[in-house]
SEFIVO-127950 format. One record per residue (C-alpha): x, y, z; residue in one letter. Coordinates in steps of 0.02 Angstrom, whole numbers, padded with zeros to 5 digits, always signed. Layout:
XYZA
...
# end
This chain:
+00000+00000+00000X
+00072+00177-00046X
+00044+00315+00120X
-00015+00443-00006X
-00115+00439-00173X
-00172+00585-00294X
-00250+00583-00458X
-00295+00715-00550X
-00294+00836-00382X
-00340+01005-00383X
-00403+01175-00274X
-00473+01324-00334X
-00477+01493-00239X
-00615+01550-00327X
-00534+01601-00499X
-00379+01555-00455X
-00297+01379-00496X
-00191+01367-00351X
-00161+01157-00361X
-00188+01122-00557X
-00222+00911-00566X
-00064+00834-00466X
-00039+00640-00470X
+00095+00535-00391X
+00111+00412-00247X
+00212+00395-00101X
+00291+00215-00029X
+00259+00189+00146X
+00434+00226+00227X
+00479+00366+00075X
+00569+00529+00130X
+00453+00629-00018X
+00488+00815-00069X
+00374+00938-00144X
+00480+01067-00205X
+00427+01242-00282X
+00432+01426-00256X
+00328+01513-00153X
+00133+01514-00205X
+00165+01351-00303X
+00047+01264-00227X
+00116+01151-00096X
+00048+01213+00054X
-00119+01195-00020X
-00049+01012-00053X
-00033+00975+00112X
-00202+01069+00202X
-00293+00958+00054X
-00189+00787+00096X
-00227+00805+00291X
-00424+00858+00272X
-00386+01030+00303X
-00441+01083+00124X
-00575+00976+00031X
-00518+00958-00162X
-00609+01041-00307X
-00575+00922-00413X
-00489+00738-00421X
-00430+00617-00271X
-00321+00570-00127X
-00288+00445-00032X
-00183+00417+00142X
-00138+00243+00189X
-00293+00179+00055X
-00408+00279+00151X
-00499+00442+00023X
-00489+00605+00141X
-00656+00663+00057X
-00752+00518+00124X
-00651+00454+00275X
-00533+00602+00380X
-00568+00535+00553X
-00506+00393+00467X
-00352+00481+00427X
-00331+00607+00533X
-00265+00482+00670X
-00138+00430+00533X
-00057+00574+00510X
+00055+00712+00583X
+00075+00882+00541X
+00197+01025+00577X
+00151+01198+00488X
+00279+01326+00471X
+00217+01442+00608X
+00277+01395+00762X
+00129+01394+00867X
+00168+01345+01039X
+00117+01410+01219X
+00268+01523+01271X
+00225+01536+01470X
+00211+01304+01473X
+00358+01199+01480X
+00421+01077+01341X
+00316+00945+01441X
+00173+01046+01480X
+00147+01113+01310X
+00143+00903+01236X
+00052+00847+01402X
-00081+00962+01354X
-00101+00894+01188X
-00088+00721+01238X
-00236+00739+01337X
-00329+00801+01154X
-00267+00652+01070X
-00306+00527+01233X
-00150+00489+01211X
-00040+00398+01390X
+00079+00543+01479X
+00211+00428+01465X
+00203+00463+01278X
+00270+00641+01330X
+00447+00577+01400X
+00457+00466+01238X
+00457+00605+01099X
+00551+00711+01212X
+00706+00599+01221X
+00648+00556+01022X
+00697+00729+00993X
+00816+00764+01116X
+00747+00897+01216X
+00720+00757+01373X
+00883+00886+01461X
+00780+01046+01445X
+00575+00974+01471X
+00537+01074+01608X
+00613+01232+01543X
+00480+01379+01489X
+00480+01384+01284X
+00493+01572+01297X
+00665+01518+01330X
+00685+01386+01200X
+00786+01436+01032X
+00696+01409+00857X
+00772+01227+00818X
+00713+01181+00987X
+00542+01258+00952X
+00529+01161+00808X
+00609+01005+00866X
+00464+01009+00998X
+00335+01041+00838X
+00403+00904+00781X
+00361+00789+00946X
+00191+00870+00969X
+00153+00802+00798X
+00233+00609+00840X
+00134+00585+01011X
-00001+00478+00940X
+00128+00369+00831X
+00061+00420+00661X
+00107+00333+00488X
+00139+00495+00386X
+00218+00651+00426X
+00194+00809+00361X
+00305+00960+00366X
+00292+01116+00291X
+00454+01225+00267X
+00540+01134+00427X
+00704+01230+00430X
+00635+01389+00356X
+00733+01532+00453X
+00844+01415+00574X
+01015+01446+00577X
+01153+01321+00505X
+01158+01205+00691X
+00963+01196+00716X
+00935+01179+00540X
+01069+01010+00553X
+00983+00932+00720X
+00825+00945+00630X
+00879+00873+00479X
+00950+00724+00576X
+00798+00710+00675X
+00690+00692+00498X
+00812+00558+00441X
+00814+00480+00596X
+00619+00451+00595X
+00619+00398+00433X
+00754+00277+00465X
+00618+00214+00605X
+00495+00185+00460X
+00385+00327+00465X
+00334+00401+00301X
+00381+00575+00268X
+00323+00722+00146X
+00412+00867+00163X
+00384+01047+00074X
+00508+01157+00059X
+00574+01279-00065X
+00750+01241-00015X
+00821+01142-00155X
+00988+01079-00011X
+00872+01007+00085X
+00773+00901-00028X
+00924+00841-00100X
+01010+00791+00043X
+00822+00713+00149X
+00721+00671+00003X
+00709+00483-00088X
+00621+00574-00217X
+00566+00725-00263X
+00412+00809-00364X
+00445+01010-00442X
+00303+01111-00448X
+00278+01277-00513X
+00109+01364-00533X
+00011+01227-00465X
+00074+01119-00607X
+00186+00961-00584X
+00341+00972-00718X
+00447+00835-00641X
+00455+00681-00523X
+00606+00568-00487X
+00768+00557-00384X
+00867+00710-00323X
+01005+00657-00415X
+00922+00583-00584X
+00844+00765-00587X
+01037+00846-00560X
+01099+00731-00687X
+00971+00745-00820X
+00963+00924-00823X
+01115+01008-00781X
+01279+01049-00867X
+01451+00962-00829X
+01543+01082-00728X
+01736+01064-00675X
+01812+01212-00559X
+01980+01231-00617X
+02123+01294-00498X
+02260+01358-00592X
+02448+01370-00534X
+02445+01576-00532X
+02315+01560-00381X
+02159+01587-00505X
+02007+01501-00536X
+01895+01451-00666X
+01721+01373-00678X
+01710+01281-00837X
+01571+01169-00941X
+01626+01044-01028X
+01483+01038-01131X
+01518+01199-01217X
+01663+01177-01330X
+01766+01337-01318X
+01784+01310-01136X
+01818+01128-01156X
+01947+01194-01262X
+01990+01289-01143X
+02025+01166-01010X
+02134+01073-01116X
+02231+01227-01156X
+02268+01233-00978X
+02340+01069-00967X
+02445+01062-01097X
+02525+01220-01054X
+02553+01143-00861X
+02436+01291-00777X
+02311+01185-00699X
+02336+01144-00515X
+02197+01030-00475X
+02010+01019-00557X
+01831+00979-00463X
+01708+00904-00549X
+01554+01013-00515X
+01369+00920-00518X
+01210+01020-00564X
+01119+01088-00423X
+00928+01041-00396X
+00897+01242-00408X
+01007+01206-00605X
+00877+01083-00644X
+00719+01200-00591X
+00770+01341-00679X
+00787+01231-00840X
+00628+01142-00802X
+00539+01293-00755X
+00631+01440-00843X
+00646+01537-00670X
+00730+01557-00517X
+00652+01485-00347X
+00640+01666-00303X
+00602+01816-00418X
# end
């Protein structure tokens, strides 16, 4: 059974397309990315996948179950962590997911297991007013994991963290997957999905233009780059697929100026802009 379904899915904001007929499925146990700019469409995605948004048009299904017809069906299935951090400042760490736990009739002793799941068991009884943003989101993050769901959804997880949050939370997403738990991740942040995701779907517009493997995408549709470090302390980015600079290159060489040379792979951003014809931001 795949975790998630669509065929043919689509959400109108009155005029305006804003999901235009997305289909793909997800493997249970899949790190999955939905990559685009902003407005493309994926956080409508998600609010439509976890019965937050009912579909204008076409299907989905979680775990074989359609979230038209059956979200308390799903709901329990799934987790989800928006982008805004919405916590209560003035609770603990283990207040804030006691509280929920008692929506979700969920044991307490659920609370000490996603706490040392995301390694905030040290700091639990701490106010989150004095938490930093990776440790506001790792605790999104366990708020969404206390019932055990199947699939888990998040939406921009690293957007504005710096470089050391932005790691533990990486590690924490591969760690969960790594436990089996499906994941679908949004994100405009082509580094990420390339370094989390199994596969990855581009949007743009509301319209899918490519699914498949971070790297398949890098390798089909980027140019073969080398970085050449010359003996005179200069350097040179090169394509060998142009033929004056692969001219170039062996210029270089034969005349003994070359120091070292990098072979430099397409970026997912490379293979966006030549899917798309423009930049993740513009």
């Amino acid at each position: 059974m795949n975790a998630v379904e669509t065929e043919g899915l689509t959400h109108r904001f009155g005029e305006r397309v804003a999901v235009d007929g997305l289909s793909f499925a997800v493997p249970v146990g899949e790190v999955f990315g939905l990559l685009g700019p902003n407005g493309a469409g994926k956080t409508t995605t998600i609010k439509m996948l976890t019965c937050q948004l009912q579909p204008s048009a076409g299907t989905a299904r979680l775990l074989g179950h359609d979230v038209r017809q059956a979200a308390m069906q799903v709901k329990p299935l799934i987790g989800v962590v928006f982008e805004e951090q919405n916590l209560y400042d003035r609770m603990s760490g283990r207040e804030n997911l006691a509280f929920y736990a008692q929506l979700y009739g969920t044991p307490t002793r659920r609370v000490d297991e996603v706490l040392a799941l995301v390694g905030l068991t040290k700091r639990a009884k701490d106010r989150v007013a004095k938490y930093s943003n990776g440790m506001r989101q790792r605790l999104l993050i366990a708020r969404a994991l206390l019932h055990g769901p199947q699939v888990l959804f998040l939406d921009e997880p690293t957007r504005a963290l710096d470089p050391a949050a932005t790691r533990e939370v990486r590690e924490l997403i591969a760690g969960l997957s790594q436990q089996g738990v499906t994941i679908f991740l949004t994100t405009h942040d082509m580094d990420e999905a390339d370094r989390l995701c199994d596969r990855v779907a581009i949007v743009d517009r509301g319209r899918m233009v490519a699914l498949d493997a971070p790297r398949a995408l890098r390798l089909a549709h980027g140019q073969r780059r080398v970085v050449v470090l010359r003996r005179d302390g200069g350097e040179e980015t090169l394509s060998l697929e142009v033929s004056p600079e692969a001219e170039r290159l062996a210029g270089l060489i034969a005349a003994g100026q070359v120091l070292a040379v990098h072979s430099q792979e397409a970026t997912l951003e490379d293979a966006f802009i030549a899917l798309t014809g423009r930049r993740l931001v513009e």
